[in-house]
C-alpha positions as semicolon CSV with decimal commas, in nm:
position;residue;x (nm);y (nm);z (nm)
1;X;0,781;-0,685;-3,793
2;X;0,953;-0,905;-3,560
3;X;1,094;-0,837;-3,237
4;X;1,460;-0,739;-3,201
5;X;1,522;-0,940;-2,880
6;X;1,329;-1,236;-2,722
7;X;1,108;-1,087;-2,419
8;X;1,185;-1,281;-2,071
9;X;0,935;-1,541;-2,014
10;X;0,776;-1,313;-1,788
11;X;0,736;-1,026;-1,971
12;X;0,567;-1,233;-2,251
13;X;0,345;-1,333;-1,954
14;X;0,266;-0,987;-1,885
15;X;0,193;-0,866;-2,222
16;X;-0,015;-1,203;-2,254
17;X;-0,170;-1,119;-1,918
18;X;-0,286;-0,759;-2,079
19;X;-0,451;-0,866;-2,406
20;X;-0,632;-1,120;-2,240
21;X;-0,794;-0,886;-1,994
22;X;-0,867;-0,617;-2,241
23;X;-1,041;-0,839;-2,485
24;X;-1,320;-0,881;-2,198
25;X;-1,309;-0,566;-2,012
26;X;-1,262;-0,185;-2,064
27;X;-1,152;-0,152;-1,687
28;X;-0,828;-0,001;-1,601
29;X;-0,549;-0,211;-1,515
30;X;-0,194;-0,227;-1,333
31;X;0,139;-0,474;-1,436
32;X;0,378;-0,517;-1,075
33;X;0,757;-0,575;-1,236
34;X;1,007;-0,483;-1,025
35;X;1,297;-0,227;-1,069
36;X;1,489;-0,320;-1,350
37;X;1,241;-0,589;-1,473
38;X;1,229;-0,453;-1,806
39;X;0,876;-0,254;-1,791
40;X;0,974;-0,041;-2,116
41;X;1,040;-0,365;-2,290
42;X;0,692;-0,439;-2,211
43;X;0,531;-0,183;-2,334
44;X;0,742;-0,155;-2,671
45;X;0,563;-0,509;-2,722
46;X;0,231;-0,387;-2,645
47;X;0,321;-0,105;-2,877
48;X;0,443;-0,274;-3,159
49;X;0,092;-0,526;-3,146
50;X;-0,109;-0,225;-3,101
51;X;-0,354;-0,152;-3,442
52;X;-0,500;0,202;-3,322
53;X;-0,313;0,503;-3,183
54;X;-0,207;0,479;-2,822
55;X;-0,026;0,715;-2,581
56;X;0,270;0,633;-2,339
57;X;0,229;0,883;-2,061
58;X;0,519;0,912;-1,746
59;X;0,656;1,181;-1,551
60;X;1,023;1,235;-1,658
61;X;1,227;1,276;-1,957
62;X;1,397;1,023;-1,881
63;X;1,151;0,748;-1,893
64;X;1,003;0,917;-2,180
65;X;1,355;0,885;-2,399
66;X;1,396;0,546;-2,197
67;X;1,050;0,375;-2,362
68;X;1,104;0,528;-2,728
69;X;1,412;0,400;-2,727
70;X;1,329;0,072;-2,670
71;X;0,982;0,076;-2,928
72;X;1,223;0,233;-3,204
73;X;1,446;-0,068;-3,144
74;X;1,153;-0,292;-3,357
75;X;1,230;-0,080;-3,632
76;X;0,926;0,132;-3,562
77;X;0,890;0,488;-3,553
78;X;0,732;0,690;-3,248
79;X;0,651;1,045;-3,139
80;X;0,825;1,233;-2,833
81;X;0,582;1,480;-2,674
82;X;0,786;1,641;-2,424
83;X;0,927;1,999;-2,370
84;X;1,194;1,892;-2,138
85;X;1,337;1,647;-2,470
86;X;1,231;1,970;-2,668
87;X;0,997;1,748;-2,902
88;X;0,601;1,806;-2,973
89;X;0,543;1,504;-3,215
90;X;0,180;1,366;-3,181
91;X;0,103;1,263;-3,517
92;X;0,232;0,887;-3,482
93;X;0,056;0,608;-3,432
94;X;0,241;0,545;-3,060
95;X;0,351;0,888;-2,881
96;X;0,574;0,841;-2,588
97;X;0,449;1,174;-2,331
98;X;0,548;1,355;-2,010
99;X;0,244;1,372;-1,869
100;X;0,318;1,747;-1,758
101;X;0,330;1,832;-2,147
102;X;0,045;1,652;-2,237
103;X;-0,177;1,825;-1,959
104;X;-0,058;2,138;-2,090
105;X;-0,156;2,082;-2,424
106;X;-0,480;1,891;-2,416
107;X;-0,628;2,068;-2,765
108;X;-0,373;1,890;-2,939
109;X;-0,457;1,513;-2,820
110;X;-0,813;1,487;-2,880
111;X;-0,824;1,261;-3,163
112;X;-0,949;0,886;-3,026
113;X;-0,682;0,683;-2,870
114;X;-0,758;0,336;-2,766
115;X;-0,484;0,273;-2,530
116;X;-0,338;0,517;-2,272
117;X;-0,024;0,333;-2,094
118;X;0,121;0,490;-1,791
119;X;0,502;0,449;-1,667
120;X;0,548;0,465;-1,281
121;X;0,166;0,469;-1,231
122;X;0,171;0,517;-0,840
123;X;0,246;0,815;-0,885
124;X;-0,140;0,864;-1,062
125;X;-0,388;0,964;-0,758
126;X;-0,711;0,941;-0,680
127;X;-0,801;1,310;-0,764
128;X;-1,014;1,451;-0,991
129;X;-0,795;1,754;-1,061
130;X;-0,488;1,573;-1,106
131;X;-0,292;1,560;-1,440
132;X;-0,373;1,184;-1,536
133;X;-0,732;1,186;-1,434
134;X;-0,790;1,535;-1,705
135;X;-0,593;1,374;-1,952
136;X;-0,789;1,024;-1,941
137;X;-1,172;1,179;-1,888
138;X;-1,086;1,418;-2,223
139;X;-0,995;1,102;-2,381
140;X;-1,279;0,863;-2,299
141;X;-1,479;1,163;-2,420
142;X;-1,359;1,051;-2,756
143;X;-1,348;0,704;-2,690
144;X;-1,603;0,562;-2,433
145;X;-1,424;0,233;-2,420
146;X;-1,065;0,336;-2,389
147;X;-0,823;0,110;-2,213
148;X;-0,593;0,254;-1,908
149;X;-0,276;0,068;-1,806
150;X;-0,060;0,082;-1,613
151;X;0,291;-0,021;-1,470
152;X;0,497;-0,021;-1,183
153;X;0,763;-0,191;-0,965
154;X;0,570;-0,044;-0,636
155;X;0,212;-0,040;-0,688
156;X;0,111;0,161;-0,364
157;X;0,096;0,524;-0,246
158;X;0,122;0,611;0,093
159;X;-0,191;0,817;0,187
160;X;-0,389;0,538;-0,018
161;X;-0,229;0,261;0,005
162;X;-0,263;-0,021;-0,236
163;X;-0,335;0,175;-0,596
164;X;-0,593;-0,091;-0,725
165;X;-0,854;-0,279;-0,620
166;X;-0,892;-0,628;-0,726
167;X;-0,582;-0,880;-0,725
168;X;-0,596;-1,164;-1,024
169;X;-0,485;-1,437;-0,734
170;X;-0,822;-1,373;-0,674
171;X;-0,788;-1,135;-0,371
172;X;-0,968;-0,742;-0,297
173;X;-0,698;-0,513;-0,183
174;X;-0,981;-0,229;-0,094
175;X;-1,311;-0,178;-0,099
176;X;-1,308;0,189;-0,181
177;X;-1,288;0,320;-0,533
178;X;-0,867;0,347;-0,630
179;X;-0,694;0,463;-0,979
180;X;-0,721;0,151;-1,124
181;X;-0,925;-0,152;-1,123
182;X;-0,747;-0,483;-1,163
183;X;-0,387;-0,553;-1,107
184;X;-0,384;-0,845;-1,365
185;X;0,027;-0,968;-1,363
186;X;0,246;-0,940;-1,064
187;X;0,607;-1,036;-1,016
188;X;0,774;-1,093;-0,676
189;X;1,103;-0,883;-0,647
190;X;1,256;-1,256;-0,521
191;X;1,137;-1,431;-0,823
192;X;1,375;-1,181;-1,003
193;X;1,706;-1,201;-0,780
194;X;1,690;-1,546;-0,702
195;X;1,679;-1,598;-1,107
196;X;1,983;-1,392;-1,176
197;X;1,737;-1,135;-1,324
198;X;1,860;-0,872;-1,044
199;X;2,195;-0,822;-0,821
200;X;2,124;-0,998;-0,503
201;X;2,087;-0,700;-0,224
202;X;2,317;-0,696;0,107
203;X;2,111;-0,557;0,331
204;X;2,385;-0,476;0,606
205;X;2,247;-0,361;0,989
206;X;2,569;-0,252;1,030
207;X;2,561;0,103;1,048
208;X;2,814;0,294;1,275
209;X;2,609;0,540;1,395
210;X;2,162;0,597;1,339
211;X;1,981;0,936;1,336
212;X;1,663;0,898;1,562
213;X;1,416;1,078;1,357
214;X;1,088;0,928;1,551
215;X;1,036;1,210;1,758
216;X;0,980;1,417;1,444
217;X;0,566;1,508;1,325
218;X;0,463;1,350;1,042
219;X;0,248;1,462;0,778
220;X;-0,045;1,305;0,650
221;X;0,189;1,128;0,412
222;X;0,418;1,025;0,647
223;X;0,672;1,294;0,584
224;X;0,905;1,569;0,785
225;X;0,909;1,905;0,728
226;X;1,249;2,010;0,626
227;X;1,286;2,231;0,882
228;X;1,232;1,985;1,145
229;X;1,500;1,739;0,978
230;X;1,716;1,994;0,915
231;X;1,673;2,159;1,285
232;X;1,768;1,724;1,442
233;X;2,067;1,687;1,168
234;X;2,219;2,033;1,273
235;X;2,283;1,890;1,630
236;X;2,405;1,537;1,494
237;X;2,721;1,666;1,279
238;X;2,917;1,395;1,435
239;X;2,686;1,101;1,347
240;X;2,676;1,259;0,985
241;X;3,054;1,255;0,960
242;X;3,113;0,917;1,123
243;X;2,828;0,743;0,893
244;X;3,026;0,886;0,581
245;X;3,405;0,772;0,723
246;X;3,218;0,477;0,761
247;X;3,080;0,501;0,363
248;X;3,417;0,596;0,237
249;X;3,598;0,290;0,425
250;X;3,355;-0,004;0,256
251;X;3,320;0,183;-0,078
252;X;3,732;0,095;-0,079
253;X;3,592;-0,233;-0,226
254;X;3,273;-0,094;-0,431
255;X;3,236;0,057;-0,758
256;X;2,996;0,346;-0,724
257;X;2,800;0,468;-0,414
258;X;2,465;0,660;-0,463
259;X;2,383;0,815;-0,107
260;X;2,019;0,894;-0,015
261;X;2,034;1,287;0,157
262;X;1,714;1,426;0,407
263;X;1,781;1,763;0,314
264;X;1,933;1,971;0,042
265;X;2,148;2,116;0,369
266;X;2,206;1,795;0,457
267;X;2,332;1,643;0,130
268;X;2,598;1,978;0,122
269;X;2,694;1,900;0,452
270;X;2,744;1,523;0,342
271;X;2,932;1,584;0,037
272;X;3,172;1,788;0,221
273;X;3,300;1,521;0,385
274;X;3,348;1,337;0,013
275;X;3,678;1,346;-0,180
276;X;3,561;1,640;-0,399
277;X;3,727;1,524;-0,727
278;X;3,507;1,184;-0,682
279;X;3,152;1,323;-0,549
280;X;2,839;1,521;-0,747
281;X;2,567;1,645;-0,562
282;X;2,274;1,701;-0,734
283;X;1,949;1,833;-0,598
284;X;1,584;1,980;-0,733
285;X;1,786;2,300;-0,800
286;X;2,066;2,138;-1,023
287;X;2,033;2,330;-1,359
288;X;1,928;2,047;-1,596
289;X;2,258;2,088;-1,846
290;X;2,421;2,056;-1,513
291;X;2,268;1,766;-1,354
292;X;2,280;1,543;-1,725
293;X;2,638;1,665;-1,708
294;X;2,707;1,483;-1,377
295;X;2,492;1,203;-1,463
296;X;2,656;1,114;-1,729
297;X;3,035;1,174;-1,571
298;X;2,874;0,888;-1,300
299;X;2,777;0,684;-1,549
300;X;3,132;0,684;-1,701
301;X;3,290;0,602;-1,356
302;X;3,474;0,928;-1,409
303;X;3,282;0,990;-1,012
304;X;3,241;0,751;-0,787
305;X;2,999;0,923;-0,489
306;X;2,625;1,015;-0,602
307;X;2,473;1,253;-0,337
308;X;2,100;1,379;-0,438
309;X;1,792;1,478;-0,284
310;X;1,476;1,332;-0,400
311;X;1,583;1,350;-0,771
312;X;1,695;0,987;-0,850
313;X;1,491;0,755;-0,710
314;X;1,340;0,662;-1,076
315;X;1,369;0,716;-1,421
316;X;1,734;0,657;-1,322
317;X;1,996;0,383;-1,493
318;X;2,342;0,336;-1,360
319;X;2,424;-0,074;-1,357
320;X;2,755;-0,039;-1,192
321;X;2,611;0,088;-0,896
322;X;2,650;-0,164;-0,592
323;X;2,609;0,055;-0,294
324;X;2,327;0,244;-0,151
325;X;2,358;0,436;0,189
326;X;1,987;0,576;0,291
327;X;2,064;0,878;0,516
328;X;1,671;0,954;0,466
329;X;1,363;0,926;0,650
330;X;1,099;0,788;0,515
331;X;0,764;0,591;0,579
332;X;0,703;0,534;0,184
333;X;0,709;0,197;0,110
334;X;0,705;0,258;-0,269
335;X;0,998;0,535;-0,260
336;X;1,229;0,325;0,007
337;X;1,171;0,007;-0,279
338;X;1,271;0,228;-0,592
339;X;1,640;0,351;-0,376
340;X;1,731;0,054;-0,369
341;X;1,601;-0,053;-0,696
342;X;1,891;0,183;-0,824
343;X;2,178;-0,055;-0,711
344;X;2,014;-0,400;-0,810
345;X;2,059;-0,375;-1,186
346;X;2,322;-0,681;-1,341
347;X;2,637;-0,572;-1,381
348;X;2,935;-0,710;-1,540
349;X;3,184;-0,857;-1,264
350;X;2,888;-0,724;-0,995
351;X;2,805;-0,965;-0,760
352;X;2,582;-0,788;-0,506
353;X;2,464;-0,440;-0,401
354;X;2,548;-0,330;-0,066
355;X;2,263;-0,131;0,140
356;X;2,294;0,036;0,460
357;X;2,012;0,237;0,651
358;X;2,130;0,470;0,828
359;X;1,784;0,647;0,912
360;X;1,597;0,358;1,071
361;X;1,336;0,283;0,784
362;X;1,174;-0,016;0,903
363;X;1,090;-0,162;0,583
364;X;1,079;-0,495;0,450
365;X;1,215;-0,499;0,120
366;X;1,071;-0,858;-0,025
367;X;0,727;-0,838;0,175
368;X;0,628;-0,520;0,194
369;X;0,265;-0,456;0,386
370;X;0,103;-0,121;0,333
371;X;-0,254;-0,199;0,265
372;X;-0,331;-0,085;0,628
373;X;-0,135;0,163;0,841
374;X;0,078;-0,072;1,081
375;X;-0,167;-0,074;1,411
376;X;0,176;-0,055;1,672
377;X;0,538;-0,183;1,641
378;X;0,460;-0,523;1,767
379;X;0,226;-0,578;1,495
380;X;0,288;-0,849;1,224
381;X;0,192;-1,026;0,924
382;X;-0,052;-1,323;1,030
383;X;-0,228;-1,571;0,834
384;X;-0,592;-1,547;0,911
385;X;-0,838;-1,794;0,719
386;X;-1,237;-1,706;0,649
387;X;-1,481;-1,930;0,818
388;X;-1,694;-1,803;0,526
389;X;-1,521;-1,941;0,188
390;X;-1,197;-2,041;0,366
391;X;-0,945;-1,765;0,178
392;X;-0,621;-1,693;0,361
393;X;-0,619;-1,339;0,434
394;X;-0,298;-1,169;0,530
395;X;-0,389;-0,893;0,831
396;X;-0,146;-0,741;1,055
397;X;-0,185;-0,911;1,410
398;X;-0,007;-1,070;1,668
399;X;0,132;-1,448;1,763
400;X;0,175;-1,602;2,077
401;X;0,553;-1,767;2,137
402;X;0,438;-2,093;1,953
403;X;0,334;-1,937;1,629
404;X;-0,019;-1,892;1,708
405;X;-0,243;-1,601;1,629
406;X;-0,376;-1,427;1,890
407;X;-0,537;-1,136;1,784
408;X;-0,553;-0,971;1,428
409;X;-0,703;-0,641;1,278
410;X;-0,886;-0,752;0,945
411;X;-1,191;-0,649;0,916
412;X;-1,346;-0,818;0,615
413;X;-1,241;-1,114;0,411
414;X;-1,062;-1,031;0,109
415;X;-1,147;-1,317;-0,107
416;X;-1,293;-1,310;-0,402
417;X;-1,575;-1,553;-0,527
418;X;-1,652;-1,595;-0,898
419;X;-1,987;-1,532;-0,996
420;X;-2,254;-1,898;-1,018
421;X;-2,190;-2,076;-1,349
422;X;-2,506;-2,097;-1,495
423;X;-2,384;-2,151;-1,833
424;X;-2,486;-1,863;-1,935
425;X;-2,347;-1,532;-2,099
426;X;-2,431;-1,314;-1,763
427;X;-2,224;-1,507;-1,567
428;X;-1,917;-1,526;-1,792
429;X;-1,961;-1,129;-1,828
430;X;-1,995;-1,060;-1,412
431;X;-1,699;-0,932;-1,181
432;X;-1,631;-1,176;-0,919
433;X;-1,770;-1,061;-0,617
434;X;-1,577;-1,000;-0,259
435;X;-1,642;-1,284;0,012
436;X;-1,898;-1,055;0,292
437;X;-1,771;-1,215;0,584
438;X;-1,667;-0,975;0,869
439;X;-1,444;-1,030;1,130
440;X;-1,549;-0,694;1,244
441;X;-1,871;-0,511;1,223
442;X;-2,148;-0,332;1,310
443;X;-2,537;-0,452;1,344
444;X;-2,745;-0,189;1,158
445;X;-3,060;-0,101;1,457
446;X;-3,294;-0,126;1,162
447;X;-3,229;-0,399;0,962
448;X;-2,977;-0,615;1,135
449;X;-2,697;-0,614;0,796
450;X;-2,356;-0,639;0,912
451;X;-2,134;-0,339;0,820
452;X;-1,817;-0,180;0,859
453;X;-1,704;-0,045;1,173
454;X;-1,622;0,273;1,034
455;X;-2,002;0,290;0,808
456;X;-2,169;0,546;0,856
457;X;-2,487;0,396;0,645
458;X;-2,590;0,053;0,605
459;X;-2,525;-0,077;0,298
460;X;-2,804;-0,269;0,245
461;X;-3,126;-0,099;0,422
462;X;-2,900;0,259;0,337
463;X;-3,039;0,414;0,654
464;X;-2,808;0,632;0,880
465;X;-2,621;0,414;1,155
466;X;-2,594;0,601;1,508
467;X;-2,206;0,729;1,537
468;X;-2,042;0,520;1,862
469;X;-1,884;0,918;1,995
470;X;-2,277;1,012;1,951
471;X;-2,408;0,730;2,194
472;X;-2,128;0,810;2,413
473;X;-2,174;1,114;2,418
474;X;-2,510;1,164;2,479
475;X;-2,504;0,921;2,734
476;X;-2,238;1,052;2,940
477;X;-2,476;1,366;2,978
478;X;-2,725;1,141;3,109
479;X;-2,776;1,120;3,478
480;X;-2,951;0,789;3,498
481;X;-2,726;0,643;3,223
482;X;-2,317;0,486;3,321
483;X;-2,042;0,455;3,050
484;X;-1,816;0,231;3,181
485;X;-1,510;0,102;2,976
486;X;-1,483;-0,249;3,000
487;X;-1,147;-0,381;3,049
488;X;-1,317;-0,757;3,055
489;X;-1,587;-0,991;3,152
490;X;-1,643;-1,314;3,320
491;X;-1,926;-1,544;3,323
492;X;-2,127;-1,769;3,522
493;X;-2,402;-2,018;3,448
494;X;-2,720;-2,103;3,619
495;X;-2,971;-2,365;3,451
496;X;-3,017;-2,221;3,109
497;X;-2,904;-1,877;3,232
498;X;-2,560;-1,730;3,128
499;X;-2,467;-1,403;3,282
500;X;-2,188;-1,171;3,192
501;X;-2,016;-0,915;3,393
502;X;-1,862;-0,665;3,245
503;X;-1,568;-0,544;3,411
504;X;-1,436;-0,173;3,393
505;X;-1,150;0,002;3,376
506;X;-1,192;0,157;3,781
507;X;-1,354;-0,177;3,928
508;X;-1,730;-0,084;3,824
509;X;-1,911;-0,352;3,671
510;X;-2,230;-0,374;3,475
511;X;-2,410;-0,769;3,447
512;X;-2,675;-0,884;3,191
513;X;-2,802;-1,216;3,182
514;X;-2,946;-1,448;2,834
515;X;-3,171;-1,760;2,866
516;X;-3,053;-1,983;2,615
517;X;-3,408;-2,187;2,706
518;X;-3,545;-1,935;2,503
519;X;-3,496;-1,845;2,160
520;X;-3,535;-1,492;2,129
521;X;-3,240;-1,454;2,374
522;X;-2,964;-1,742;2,276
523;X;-3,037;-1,578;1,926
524;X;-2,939;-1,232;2,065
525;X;-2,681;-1,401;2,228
526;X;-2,486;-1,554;1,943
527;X;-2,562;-1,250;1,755
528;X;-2,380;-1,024;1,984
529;X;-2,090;-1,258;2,085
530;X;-2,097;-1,622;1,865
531;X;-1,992;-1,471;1,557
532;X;-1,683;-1,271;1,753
533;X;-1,568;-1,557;1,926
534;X;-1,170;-1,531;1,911
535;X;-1,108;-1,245;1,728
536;X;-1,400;-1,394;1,450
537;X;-1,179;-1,641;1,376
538;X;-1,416;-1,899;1,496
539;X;-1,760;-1,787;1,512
540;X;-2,006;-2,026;1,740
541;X;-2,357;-2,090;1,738
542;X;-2,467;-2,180;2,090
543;X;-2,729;-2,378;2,222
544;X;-2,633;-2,387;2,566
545;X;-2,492;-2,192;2,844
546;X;-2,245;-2,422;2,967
547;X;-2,084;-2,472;2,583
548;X;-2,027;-2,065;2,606
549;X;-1,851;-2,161;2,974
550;X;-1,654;-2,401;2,840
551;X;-1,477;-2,120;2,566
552;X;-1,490;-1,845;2,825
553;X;-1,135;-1,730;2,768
554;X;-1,234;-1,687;2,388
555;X;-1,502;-1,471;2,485
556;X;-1,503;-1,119;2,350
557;X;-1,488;-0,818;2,550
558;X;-1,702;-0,470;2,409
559;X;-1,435;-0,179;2,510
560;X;-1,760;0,032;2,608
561;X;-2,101;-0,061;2,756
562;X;-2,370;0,168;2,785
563;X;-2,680;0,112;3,063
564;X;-2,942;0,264;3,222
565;X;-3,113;0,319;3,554
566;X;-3,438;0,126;3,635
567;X;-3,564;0,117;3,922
568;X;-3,357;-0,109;4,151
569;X;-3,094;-0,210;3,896
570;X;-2,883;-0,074;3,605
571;X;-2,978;-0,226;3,257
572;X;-2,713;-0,266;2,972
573;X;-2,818;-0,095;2,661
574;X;-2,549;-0,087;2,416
575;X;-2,214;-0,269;2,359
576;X;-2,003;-0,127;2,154
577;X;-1,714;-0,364;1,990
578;X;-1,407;-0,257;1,824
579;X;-1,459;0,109;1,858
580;X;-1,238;0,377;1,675
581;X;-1,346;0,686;1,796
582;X;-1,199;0,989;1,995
583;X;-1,273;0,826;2,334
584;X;-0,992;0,613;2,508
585;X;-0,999;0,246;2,532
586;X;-0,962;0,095;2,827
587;X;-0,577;0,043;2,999
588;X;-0,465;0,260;2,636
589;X;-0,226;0,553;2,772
């Protein structure tokens, strides 16, 4: 059967992308299109080429009616298993699922599937107990090498961050165990708009009037609780109404305007201030006969203003949309990316989509960072090469006024080497392995391995690494020990002898001193503070004291140095560098 339609030459590339991959490997894998990218057209391909029964699994109706549609297109015929489309058809070759129906009817999908697809797959966590996770272990059950894939246009959640773990540009996005394995195809949101695939986005700072919701608690998700929102908004009626006089005056010249509400409160309060024969507000609690009622009335243009709470942000398809007003907090990444996915669909006559914040998301839309939490507002994205194997990791850090970086947070190369060609089958067959250069680390006491800052156990001798708020604390208890928190050091050089002073926070200092005429200690030396030479960016191997005086102002600092009382003199024990405990830093608030 041939395809109705010619796929895009990048969604050939991603279908190509996932038969190559699953011809070598049973590990799960992720496809990164963006909004409107044409992800069901995708999988109707890898449908149609599919020989064995496979499942399409998503979380709304929608999406479910959305893909069938588009694999019944090729002439084919495929199974709806949802309750919310009122269908239980699992007979087919292909079923297209909500995953909420499938979980709740597991005895009736245990024949062996060899391909489970999932639809908006950041929404799949890392749980054991969640939906996806029982659905995929009771099929692997019948099929030890079944194939997971997934797709999405935001491939991150934001208590985990990035959703997989290996990049096929040949990067590691985490070291810990995530939902899936290997993103193997990724698209650039620009790639699309500046191809004429997308509506260009007009990302106006021109609001009239902000709500300041950083004094609100987050959650560990980065959310507020409604009552909080709801308690700021109440005593900011006057922004809300002058942020909507200010919606109603540029919509003059748009088609339709989807507005992003905080609260179901919030969105009433908004859509009061609407022309009521123009606006639908639809929240969690819109009766579903209502809400498709509405939808559809937008979708007709018979409405031009869209309020909703947390209800449309995918799964949703309205091309003639070309303005989005965020009235919303949030710290997601992945949901601020899918609102404004809903207004960059091509149109006919459209020529961009208008997009105001009025909450203060600071989000960049093209270049979006959430592998690591963003250290403070000043941080940055910084280019920060391995002196290992020479990758270009991308850290957060900071620049100086010429470009230059001056301090960074990585704390382990994320390159990824391929396994030595030996010419044999072992080494075709191995996962390429992460670089193990640190920028950060800690010396296991026992066997000297570098690990993680945060490790508890080192990873290669496995035995128990002393916690940094242990030492310290156990220490401070001490009489004959000092804690002192080291705000910086200075050096001087006598002969062959380099000594440091470390510097603390209330004037006391602490002072060690290394021969570098003998081994023992220049190797200590360059253990300690060679390989953290400016920020690890450039780790040294000394070989004299006055080569270490000549970088002094690239030395590193320890934030806390532990000694002890001998006799006539106070002896450094420990240095502890790039500590993350309870205990405050030196000059920190």
């Amino acid at each position: 059967m041939n395809a109705p339609f010619k796929l895009r030459p990048y969604q050939q590339e991603a279908v190509d992308a996932t038969l190559r991959h699953f011809r070598k490997s049973d590990e799960s894998a992720v496809i990164v299109l963006p909004t409107g990218a044409g992800k069901s057209l995708v999988i109707a391909e890898l449908a149609r080429l599919a020989k064995r029964k496979i499942l399409v699994l998503t979380h709304v109706k929608e999406l479910v009616e959305q893909n069938h549609a588009k694999y019944e297109s090729y002439g084919l015929t495929g199974g709806i298993f949802s309750a919310g489309l009122k269908r239980k058809e699992n007979r087919h070759q292909v079923t297209f699922a909500s995953v909420q129906s499938v979980s709740a009817n597991l005895d009736q999908f245990k024949g062996e599937y060899s391909l489970v697809i999932i639809d908006e797959c950041h929404r799949v966590s890392g749980e054991e107990t969640s939906q996806y996770h029982r659905i995929i272990e009771l099929m692997k059950q019948q099929n030890d090498s079944l194939k997971v894939l997934g797709l999405t246009a935001t491939p991150y959640r934001l208590a985990m961050g990035w959703i997989y773990r290996y990049h096929h540009r040949g990067f590691v996005r985490s070291e810990q165990d995530k939902p899936f394995v290997h993103c193997i195809y990724e698209l650039p949101l620009s790639y699309m708009i500046n191809r004429g695939f997308l509506t260009k986005p007009e990302l106006v700072n021109a609001a009239v009037a902000q709500y300041d919701f950083s004094a609100l608690a987050q959650d560990r998700f980065g959310e507020y609780a409604e009552k909080d929102v709801n308690e700021l908004l109440s005593k900011h009626q006057r922004v809300t109404r002058a942020i909507i006089e200010q919606v109603m005056e540029l919509a003059v010249e748009r088609t339709a305007v989807m507005i992003f509400a905080a609260t179901v409160d919030h969105a009433k309060e908004i859509t009061g201030y609407l022309p009521e024969h123009e606006t639908a507000l639809i929240t969690g609690a819109t009766e579903l006969a209502e809400r498709d009622s509405l939808v559809q009335r937008f979708k007709q243009r018979q409405l031009k203003y869209l309020v909703n709470v947390s209800v449309l942000t995918t799964g949703f398809d309205a091309p003639h949309v070309d303005f989005i007003a965020i009235l919303r907090p949030t710290q997601s990444v992945s949901l601020y990316q899918q609102i404004v996915g809903r207004g960059l669909r091509l149109d006919e006559g459209k020529q961009d989509c208008l997009v105001i914040d009025y909450a203060g998301n600071s989000v960049n839309l093209h270049h979006p960072e959430v592998g690591e939490k963003k250290p403070d507002p000043d941080s940055e994205p910084v280019q920060v090469f391995c002196p290992g194997c020479g990758f270009a990791n991308i850290f957060w850090g900071k620049t100086d006024s010429q470009g230059r970086v001056i301090e960074h947070y990585g704390r382990r190369c994320q390159g990824l080497l391929e396994p030595a060609d030996d010419g044999g089958v072992s080494a075709r067959s191995q996962r390429p392995e992460q670089c193990d250069y640190r920028f950060r680390f800690k010396g296991c006491p026992h066997c000297g391995a570098e690990n993680d800052i945060a490790a508890r156990n080192c990873h290669q001798c496995k035995k128990a690494i002393i916690d940094p708020d242990d030492q310290l604390r156990d220490a401070l208890k001490l009489k004959n020990a000092m804690v002192i928190r080291c705000a910086g050091v200075s050096l001087s050089a006598a002969g062959s002898k380099l000594k440091i002073i470390y510097h603390g926070e209330d004037g006391e200092e602490l002072s060690e001193s290394f021969d570098f005429g003998k081994p023992a200690q220049r190797s200590i030396f360059n253990k300690l503070f060679g390989r953290r030479f400016a920020n690890s960016q450039a780790p040294k191997e000394f070989s004299k004291a006055d080569e270490v005086l000549e970088l002094q102002a690239l030395m590193p600092a320890p934030d806390f140095v532990i000694a002890r009382k001998q006799k006539y003199y106070w002896q450094v024990q420990e240095r502890m560098f790039d500590y993350q405990g309870q205990y405050r830093k030196a000059n920190e608030a």
